[in-house]
N, C-alpha and C positions, 0 to 999 in steps of 0.2 A: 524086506529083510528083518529078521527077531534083533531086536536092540536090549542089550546085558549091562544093566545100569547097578553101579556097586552103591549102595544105599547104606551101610549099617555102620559106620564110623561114629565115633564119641562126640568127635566136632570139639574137644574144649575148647579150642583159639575161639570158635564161634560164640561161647557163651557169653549171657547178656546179665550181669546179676545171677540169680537164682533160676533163671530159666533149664529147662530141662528138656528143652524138644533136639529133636536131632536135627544134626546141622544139612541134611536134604533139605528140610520142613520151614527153615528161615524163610521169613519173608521178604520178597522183594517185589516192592508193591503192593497187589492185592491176592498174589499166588506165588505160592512157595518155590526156595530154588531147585529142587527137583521138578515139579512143573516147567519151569523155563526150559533146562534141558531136554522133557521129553516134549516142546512145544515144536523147539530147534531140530528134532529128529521127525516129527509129523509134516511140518514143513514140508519135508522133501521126501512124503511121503511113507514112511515108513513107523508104522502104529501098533506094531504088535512087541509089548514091553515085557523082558523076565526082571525084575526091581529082587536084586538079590538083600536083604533085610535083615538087621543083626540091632544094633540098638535102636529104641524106640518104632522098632517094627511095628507096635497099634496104633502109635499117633498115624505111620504112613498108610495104612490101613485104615483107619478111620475118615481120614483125609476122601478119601478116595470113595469110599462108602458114604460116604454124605457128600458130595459133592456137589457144588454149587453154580451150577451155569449160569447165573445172572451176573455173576462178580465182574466178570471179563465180555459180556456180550450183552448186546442190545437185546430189549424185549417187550413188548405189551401185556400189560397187567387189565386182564378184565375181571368181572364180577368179586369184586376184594382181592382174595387171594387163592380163590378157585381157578383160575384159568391164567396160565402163563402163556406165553407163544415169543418164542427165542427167533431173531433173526439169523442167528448163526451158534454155532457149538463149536465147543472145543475138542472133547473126548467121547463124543458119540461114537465114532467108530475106531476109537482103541481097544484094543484090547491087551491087557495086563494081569499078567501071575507074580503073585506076590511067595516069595521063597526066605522062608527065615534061612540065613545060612552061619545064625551063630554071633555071639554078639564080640567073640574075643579072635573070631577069622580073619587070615591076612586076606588080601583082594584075591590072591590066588586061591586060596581055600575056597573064598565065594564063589569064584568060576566055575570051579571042581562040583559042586553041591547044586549047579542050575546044568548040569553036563545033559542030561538028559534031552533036555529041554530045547537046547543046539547042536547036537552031536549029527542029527542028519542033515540038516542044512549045508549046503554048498559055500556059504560065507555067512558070517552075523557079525553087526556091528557091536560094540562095547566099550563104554566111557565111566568115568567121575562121575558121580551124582553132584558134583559143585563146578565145574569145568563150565566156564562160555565161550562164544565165537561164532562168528557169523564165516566160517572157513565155509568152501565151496563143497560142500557132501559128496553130493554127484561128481565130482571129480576125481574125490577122495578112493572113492569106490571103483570107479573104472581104472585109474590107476592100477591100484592092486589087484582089479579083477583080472587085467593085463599080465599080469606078471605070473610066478609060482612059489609066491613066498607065503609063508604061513601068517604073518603078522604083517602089519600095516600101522606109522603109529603119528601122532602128529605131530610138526617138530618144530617148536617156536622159541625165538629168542627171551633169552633172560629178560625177566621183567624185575623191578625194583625201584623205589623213588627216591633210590642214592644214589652215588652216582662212584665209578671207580676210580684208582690212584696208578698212575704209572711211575716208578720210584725207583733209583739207579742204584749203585752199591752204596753209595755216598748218603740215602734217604733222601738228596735231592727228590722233587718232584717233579716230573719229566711231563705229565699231563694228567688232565682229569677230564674225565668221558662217563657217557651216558652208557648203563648197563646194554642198552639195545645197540648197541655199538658193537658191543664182543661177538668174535666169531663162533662161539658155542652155541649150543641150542640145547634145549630141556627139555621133558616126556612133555607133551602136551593132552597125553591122551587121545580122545576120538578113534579109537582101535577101530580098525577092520581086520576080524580073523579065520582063518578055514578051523574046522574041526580037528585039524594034528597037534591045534595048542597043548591040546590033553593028553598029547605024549609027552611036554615038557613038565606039566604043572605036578610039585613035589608037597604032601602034608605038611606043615611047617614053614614053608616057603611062600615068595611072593611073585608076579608075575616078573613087575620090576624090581630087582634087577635079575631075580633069580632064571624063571624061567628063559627068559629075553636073552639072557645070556650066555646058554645054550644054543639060541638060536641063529645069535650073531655070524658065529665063525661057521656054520655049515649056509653062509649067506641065505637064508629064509626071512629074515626081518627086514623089512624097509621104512625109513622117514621119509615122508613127503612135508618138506621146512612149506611156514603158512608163515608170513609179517601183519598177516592185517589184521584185526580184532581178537584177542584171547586173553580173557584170567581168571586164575582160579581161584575162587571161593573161598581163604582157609579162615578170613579172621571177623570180627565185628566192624573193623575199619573196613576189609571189604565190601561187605555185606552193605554199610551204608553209605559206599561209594559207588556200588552198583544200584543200590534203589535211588539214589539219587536220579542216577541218567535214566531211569524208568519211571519218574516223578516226570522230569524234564522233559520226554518223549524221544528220548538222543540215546537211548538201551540199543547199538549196535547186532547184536544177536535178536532181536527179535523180530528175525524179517519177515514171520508172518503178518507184521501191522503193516506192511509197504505192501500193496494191493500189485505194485510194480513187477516185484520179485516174485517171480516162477520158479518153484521148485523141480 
């Protein structure tokens, strides 16, 4: 299945000082957090990328065009540096279209401007370019492929390292609990969608909440709630609490390093 990865956001939370790369392009590790997502979609097979592109569209472009398979795979270096020989690859058999779709587009805009690209497809997948999780794909997908709803979306508990107030008319405090405790859930993204999305999606508008919205009440949208591994990307405090556990070898999303796990 084609996977529709929204790339082209400012990222400010993400900034680092002066830094000016877009917040896909962060590092974590030795490859950026766009790379971990589309590693997380290769996994389980699925390598044909449209990377919709809005700011700093030529660093991700560049990225890509030089790319560097030694970073992340074993290799033998013979005769200097004439002769390489990789044990394994990563994106040899990707393939990826790169779509400026604008640097001031909402995500629904972007969808709308890669339409071509998935309109005849029976389903395509489409996420965050900063979104992890080691969520079960393949289940995600039969799920929905099961059903006849237009959208599929993933729906995971508030996350936060506060903690809430339960609080009577008095201001008494009646308890305090962990965010993961509330019975709400949040977009978590990892969309799976049919091609009728693009009968909701409006100029100026955004998927969520706008489009989604629409969709709710004619019952076409579905959450499939996931509790185990997921967060999103938005700040520098993330970014170096996720290289950290990619440092540490304990990066939950990267089940391509467990030889274990079958996709």
């Amino acid at each position: 299945m084609k996977v529709v990865l929204f790339c082209g956001g400012l990222g400010m939370r993400m900034r680092e000082g002066g830094s000016a790369v877009p917040k896909p392009m962060a590092l974590l590790g030795e490859r950026p957090l766009l790379w971990h997502v589309m590693r997380y979609y290769a996994h389980f097979g699925h390598t044909d990328f449209v990377l919709c592109l809005g700011y700093g569209a030529n660093v991700v472009k560049d990225y890509f065009l030089h790319y560097d398979e030694t970073l992340s795979n074993d290799f033998t270096l013979s005769g200097g540096a004439g002769d390489v020989r990789l044990f394994s690859s990563d994106i040899t058999d990707w393939n990826i279209t790169f779509i400026n779709t604008g640097h001031q587009s909402t995500i629904g805009e972007r969808l709308m401007r890669v339409r071509a690209h998935v309109e005849n497809e029976p389903m395509f997948l489409c996420n965050y370019a900063d979104t992890l999780t080691d969520a079960p794909l393949p289940d995600l997908i039969d799920k929905f492929a099961e059903s006849d709803r237009t959208v599929s979306m993933l729906a995971v508990p508030p996350f936060s390292t506060h903690h809430y107030l339960d609080i009577d008319d008095d201001g008494q405090v009646t308890g305090i609990r962990g965010f993961n405790e509330l019975t709400q859930w949040e977009n978590g993204g990892y969309f799976v969608m049919r091609p009728d999305i693009f009968d909701e999606l409006r100029e100026g508008e955004d998927i969520v909440p706008h489009a989604l919205d629409r969709l709710h009440p004619k019952g076409r949208l579905m959450a499939q709630r996931y509790k185990g591994f997921w967060r999103a990307v938005d700040t520098f405090k993330d970014r170096a609490e996720m290289e950290e556990l990619v440092n540490r070898g304990l990066a939950p999303w990267m089940l391509w390093t467990n030889p274990a796990l079958v996709g």
